[in-house]
C-alpha positions, 0 to 999 in steps of 0.5 A, spaced: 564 463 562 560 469 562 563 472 556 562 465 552 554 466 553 554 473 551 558 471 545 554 464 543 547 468 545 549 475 541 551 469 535 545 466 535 541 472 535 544 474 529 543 467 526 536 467 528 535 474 525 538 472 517 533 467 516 528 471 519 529 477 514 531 471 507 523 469 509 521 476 508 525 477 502 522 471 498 515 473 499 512 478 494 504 480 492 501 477 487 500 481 480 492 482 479 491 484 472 486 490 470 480 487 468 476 490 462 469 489 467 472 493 472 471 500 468 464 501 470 467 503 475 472 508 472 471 516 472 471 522 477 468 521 484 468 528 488 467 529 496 461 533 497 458 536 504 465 537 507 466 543 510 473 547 508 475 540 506 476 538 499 477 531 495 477 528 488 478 521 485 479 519 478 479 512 477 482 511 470 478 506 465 486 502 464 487 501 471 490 508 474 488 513 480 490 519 482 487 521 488 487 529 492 485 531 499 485 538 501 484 540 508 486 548 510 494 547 509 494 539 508 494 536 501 495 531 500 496 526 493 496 520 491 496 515 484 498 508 482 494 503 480 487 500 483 482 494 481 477 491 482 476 485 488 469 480 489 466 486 495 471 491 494 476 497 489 483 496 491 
């Protein structure tokens, strides 16, 4: 008897679970286009007064970043795509 409820609770686990994933699986972002208004915003940004640490942004006017931290032996790098929302630069 036992082992019929470990079985019935192992399956419903895993049917439980196949829905859960097939939501996730059909959900995606939306796609924002760079708007033409948001190069204001495009050129390079430096990080300044910092000790021994050192950072620069490059916003370019086509939607592109690319983005660089150095702190003593870290670095770290970044690019892809950014644009601008009401308040903020995503």
């Amino acid at each position: 008897m036992k082992n019929i409820f470990v079985h019935l609770l192992l399956l419903s686990t895993v049917i439980f679970s196949v829905q859960v994933y097939a939501e996730v699986a059909n959900s995606s972002c939306k796609e924002v286009k760079f708007q033409k208004a948001d190069e204001a915003w495009s050129g390079h940004y430096y990080l300044h007064g910092v000790m021994e640490v050192g950072s620069e942004l490059l916003l370019q006017p086509d939607g592109k970043f690319k983005w660089m931290l150095a702190v003593g032996a870290l670095d770290q790098y970044a690019e892809g795509t950014w644009w601008k929302t009401v308040t903020v630069l995503v």
